[in-house]
N, C-alpha and C positions, 0 to 999 in steps of 0.2 A: 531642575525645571519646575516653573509654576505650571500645574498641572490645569490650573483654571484659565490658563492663555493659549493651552494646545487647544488644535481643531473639533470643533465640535463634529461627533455622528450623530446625521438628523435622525430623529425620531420617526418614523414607520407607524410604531405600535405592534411591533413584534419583539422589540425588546427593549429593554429600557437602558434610558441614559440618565448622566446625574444632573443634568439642565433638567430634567423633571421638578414638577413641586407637589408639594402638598400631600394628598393622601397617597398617591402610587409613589412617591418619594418616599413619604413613610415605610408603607408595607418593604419594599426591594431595600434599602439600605436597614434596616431592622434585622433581616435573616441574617445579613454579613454581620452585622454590630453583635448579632449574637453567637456568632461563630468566629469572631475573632479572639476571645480568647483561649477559644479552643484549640485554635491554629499555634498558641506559643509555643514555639521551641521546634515544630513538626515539618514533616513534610508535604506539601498537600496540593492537592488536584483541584482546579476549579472547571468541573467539567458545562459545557454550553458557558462558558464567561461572557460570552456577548462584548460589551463596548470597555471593559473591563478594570471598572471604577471595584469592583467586591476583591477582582485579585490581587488590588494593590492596596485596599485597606487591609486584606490576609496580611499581605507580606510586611505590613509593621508587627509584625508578632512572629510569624511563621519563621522556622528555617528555608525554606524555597517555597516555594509557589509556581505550578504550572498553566497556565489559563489554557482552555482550548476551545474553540466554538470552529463550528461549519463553513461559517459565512467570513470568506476572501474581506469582505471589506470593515468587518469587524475586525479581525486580527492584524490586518493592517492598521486602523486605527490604532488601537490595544499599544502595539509595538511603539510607535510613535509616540502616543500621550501618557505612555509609562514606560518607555524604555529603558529610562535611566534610574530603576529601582533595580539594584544590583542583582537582588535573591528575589525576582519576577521575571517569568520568559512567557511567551506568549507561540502557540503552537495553531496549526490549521487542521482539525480532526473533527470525526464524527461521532458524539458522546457513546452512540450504539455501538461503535467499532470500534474501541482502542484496541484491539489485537495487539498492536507494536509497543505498547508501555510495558513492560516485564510485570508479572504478580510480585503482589506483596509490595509496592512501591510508594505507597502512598499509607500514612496517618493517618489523615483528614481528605477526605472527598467530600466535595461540596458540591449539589446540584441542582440551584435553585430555579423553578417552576421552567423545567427544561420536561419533564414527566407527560406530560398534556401535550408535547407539542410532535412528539415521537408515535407511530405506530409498533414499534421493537420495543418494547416498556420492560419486559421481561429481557428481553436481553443486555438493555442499556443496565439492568441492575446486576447482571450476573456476570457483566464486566467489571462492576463494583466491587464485588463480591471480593472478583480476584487480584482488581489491583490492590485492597484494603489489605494492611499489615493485619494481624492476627489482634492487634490491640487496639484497633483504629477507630477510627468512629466515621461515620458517613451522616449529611445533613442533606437530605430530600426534600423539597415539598412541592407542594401543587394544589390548584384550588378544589374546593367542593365542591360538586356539581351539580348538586339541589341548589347552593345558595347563591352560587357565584353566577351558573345560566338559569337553570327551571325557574326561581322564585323573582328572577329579575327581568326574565323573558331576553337578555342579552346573548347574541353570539360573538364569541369571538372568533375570526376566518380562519387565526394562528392555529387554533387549538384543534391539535387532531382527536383525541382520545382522552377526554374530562373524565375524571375518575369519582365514584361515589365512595365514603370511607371506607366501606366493608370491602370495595374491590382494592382500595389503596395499601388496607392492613393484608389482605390477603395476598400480595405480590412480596413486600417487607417480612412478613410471617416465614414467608416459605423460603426466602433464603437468609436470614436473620436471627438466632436464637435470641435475642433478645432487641428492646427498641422503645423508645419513649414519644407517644404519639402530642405534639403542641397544637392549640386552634390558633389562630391568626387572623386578625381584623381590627378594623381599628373602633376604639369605644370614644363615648364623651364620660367621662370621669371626673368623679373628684379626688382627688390625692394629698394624702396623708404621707407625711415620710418624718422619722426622729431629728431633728437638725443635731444632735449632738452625736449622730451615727450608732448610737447604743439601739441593742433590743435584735428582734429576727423574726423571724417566721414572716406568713402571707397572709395579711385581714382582709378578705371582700365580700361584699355583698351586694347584691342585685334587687331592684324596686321590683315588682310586678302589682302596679298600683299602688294601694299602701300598705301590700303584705312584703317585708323585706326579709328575703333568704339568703343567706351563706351561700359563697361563691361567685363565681363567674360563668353567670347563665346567658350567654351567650348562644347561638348557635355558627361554627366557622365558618369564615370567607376561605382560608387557603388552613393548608396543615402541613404543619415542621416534622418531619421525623428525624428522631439522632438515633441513628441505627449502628448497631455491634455486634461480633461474633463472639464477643464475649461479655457476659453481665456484667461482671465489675466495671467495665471500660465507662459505664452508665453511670458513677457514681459522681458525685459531686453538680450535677448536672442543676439549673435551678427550678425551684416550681413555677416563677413566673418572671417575666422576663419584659420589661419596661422600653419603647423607644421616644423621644422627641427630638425639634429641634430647637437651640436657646431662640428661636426668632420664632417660637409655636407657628409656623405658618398658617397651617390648618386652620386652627382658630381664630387667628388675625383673620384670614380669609373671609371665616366667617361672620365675626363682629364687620367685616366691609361690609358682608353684604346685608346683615340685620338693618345698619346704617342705611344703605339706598335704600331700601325697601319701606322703613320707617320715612325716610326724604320723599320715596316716590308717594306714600300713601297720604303724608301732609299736602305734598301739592294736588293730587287729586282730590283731595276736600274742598281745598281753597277753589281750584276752577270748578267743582260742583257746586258751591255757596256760591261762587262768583254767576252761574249762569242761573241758578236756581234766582238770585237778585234781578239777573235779567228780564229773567222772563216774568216775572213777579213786576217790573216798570213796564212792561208792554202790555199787558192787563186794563 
């Protein structure tokens, strides 16, 4: 099945679809792009999957894939516009309640910005906990909520319970001995990479005027955790982790709009000379 010919689910703004463009296409296909390799070979849970474009990029890697979201017309969809991924199934559950999936059944549990939309937040994880195999790893996140509402004066309706970092780390802390906290947003960068594939590590630096410092001084939109019951499970993990698309929308988008802007402000010169001439012969 061409997956781009099944039926569209319209967009709400409660969850996202991949008819999306641009920056929220970004940030939502990014999380999966980087949890997809983590899914090789595994088993893995995609709990809130929504419209369930992330379960079926899992499942070109993954051993199975289970999506499961709330909402009857999601998973109807789901079923449909990816049914015919062999090792993808698509289920009708409450990420807070999985009572009926057996412990330990899962590798990989995926749970992307499902955190904020939940009041059970504590429990939605401690069902985590126990579907996670002993070696698994679990991929959470959810926005900040200094930067993503306070600093923007945005609500969103969706969101029940926006978490600040220190309440976010303190929910993962306390059933997690270990966990790798990611920031999330999107930058205007410029980008260096070796074309001959040689070399490693991570060089960035950040302007603040013309004093320029080491790293990524950022403050986050949303934050990644890859959480484990055990350290090791951590390792290999990257320090930073890159997404676009070859068609840069983003920036295409925005070279459009530098263009009209630049069009709009030529022609209001002109009709300003133009009447300023007028009224300069009426004189």
């Amino acid at each position: 099945m061409n997956h781009d010919d099944a039926p569209i689910l319209p967009f709400t703004g409660e969850r996202f679809t991949p008819e999306c463009v641009r920056e929220i296409a970004y940030e939502h296909w990014h999380r999966y792009a980087f949890a997809r390799p983590l899914a090789a070979g595994r088993r893995v849970l995609d709990a809130a999957c929504g419209e369930g474009y992330g379960s079926a990029l899992l499942a070109t890697t993954a051993c199975d894939v289970l999506g499961v979201d709330v909402a009857d017309e999601a998973v109807a969809h789901a079923r449909q516009r990816y049914g015919d991924i062999a090792n993808l199934r698509f289920e009708r559950g409450d990420a807070t309640a999985l009572d009926h999936l057996p412990d330990a059944t899962f590798d990989l549990i995926v749970s992307f910005e499902t955190l904020e939309h939940v009041q059970a937040q504590a429990r939605m994880l401690d069902g985590f906990v126990r579907l996670l195999a002993d070696d698994g790893l679990l991929l959470v996140s959810t926005p900040d909520k200094r930067t993503y509402s306070e600093l923007t004066g945005e609500v969103n309706p969706y969101h029940v319970r926006e978490l600040y970092r220190d309440e976010f780390e303190a929910l993962l802390s306390a059933r997690f001995p270990a966990y790798r906290l990611y920031g999330q947003k999107l930058l205007f960068q410029s980008a260096l990479w070796a074309l001959d594939g040689q070399g490693g590590g991570v060089d960035a630096a950040t302007a603040h005027g013309e004093r320029v410092e080491p790293g990524l001084d950022y403050a986050p939109l949303y934050y990644v955790a890859v959480c484990a019951k055990r350290p090791g499970a951590l390792q290999g993990l990257p320090a930073l982790s890159l997404f676009g698309d070859a068609g840069e929308s983003v920036y295409a988008d925005y070279r459009d709009e530098v263009r009209r802007n630049r069009a709009a402000a030529a022609h209001i010169a002109h009709l300003e000379a133009e009447l300023a001439r007028l009224k300069g012969e009426t004189k």
